[in-house]
C-alpha positions as CSV (number, residue, x, y, z in Angstrom):
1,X,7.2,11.8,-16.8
2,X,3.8,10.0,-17.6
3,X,2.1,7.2,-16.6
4,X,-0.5,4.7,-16.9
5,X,-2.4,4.3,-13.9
6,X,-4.3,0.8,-13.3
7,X,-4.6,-2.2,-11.6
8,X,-2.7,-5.0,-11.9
9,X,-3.8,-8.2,-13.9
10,X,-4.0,-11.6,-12.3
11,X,-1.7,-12.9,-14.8
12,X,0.9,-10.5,-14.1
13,X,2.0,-12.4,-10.7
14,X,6.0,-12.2,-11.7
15,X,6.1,-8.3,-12.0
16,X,4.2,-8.4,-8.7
17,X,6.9,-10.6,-6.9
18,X,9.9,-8.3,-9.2
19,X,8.3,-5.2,-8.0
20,X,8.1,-6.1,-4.4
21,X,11.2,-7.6,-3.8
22,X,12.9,-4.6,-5.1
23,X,10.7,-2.5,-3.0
24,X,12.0,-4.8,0.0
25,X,15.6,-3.9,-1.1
26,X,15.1,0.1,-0.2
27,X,17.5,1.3,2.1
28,X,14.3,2.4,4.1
29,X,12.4,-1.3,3.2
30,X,12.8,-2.3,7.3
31,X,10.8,1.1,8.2
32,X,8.3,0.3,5.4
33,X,7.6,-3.0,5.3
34,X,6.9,-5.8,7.7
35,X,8.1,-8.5,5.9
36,X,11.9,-9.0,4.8
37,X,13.1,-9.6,1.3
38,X,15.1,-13.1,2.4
39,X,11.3,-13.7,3.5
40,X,9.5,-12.9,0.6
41,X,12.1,-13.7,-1.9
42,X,11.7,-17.7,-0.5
43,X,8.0,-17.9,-1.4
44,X,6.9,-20.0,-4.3
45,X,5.3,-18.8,-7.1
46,X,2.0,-20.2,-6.3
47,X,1.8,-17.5,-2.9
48,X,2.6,-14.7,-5.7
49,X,0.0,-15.8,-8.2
50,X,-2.6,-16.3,-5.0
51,X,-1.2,-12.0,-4.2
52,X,-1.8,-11.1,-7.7
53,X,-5.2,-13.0,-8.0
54,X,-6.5,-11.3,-4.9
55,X,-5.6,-7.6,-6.0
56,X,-6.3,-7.6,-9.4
57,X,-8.7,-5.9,-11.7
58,X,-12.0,-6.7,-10.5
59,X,-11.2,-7.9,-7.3
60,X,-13.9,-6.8,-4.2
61,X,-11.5,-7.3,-0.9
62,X,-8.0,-5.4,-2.4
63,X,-6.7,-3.7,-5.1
64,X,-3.4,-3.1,-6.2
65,X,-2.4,-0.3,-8.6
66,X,1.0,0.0,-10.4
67,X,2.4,3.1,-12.5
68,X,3.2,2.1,-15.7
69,X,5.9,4.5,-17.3
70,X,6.6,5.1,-21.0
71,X,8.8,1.8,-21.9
72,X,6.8,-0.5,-19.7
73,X,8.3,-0.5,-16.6
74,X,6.3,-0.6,-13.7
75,X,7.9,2.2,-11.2
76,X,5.5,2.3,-8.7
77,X,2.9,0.2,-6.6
78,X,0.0,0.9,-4.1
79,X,-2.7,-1.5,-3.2
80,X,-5.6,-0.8,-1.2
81,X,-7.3,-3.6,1.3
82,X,-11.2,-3.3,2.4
83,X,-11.4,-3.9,6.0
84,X,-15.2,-4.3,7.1
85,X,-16.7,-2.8,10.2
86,X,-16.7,-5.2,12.9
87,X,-14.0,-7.6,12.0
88,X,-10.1,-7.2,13.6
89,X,-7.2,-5.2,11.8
90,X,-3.8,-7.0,11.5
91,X,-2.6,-5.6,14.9
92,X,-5.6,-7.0,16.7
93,X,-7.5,-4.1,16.6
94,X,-10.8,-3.8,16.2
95,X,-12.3,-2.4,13.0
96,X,-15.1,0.4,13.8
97,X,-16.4,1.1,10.2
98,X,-16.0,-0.2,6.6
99,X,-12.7,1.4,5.5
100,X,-9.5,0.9,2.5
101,X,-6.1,0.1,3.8
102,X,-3.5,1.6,1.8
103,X,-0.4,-1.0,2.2
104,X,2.6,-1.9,-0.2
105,X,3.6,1.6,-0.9
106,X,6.7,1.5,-3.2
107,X,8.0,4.0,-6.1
108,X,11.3,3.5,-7.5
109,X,13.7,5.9,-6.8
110,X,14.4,7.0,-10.1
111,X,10.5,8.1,-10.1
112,X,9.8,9.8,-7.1
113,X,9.5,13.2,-7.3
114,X,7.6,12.9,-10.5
115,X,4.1,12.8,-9.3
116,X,3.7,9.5,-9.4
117,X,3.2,8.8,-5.7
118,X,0.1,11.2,-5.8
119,X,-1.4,9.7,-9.3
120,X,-1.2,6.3,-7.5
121,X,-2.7,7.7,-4.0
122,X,-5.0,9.1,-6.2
123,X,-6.2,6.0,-7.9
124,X,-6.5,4.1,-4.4
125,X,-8.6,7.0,-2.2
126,X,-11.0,6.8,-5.1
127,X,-11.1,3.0,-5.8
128,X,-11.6,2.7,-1.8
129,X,-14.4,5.4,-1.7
130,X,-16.0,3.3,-5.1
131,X,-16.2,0.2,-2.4
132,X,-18.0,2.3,-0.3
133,X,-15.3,3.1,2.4
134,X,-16.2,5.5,5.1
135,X,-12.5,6.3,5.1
136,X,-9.0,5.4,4.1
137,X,-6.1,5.1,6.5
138,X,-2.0,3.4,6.5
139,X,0.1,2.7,8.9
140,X,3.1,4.3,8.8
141,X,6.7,3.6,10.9
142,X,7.1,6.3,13.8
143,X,10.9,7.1,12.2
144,X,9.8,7.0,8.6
145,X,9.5,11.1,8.4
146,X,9.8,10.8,4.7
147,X,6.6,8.8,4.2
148,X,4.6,10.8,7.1
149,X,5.7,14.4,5.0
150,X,4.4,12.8,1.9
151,X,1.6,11.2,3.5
152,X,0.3,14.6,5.3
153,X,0.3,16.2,1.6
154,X,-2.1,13.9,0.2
155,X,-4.4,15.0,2.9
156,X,-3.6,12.1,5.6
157,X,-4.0,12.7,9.4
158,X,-2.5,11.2,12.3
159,X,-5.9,9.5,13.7
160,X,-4.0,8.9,17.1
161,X,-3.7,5.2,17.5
162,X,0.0,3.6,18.2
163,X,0.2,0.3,16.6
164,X,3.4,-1.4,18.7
165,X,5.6,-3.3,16.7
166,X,6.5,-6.8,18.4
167,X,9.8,-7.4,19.2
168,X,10.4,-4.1,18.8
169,X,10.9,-0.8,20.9
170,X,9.4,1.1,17.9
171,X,6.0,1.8,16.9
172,X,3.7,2.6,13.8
173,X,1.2,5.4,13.6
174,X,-2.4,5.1,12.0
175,X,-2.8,8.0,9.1
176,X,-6.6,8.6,8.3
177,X,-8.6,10.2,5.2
178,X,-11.9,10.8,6.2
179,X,-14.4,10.8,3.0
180,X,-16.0,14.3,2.6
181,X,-19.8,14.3,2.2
């Protein structure tokens, strides 16, 4: 299959919240993702037109991608966030250099396996190095072996650093792309 690789439009907020909330329903959705679809499914559509405004096409601070097949549906989703060097990540940690965060990582299952998921990595790593990122890293569940495999193919390292999940016994692993001089 083929697709069209691009950013999402502000105006497209409703196939935003459609495409998350099915990517919240994935029988793997609790190792993915740390919001719930009972969660995100109660938000009005003034939080999903704020998520759509913030990633869109021009954008600075985040970017979100979609793959766009043949008859218009949108089968996949990556977005990339720009954390800057001296502020604090998510998990309280602190951020050392200016670097994309690849979060939101979703490709409908009757897509994967068709070379999506790299077109859409792809498209991220490069927006990420275009706002001058030193490097690119996720943050991937410790059980989620499908997304690590896939994740050390596009080139992805383990960088070391646990990120504990609260309330949980379980942690997440930081995954790093350095940018190559």
């Amino acid at each position: 299959m083929s697709y069209v690789i691009r950013s999402i439009h502000a105006d497209e907020w409703a196939a935003v919240k459609e495409l998350r909330l099915a990517a919240l329903q994935d029988p793997v959705a609790h190792l993915a993702f740390l919001e719930t679809y009972e969660s995100a499914a109660a938000w009005p559509d003034s939080r999903w037109q704020e998520r759509a405004d913030g990633g869109c096409e021009g954008a600075t601070g985040a970017q979100q991608f979609v793959g766009v097949a043949a008859d218009g549906t949108w089968a996949g989703t990556l977005t990339v966030l720009v954390e800057e060097a001296g502020s604090t990540d998510w998990a309280g940690h602190p951020v050392e250099r200016r670097q994309g965060h690849v979060v939101g990582v979703f490709v409908r299952p009757e897509h994967r396996g068709s070379g999506l998921s790299e077109a859409l990595f792809d498209a991220g790593v490069k927006w990420a190095w275009g706002a001058r990122a030193e490097r690119v890293r996720l943050i991937v569940h410790e059980k989620n072996m499908r997304a690590q495999g896939f994740y050390h193919k596009v080139g992805f390292v383990p960088s070391g650093l646990i990120v504990p999940l609260p309330g949980s016994e379980d942690d997440e692993l930081e995954f790093v792309l350095e940018k190559r001089a």
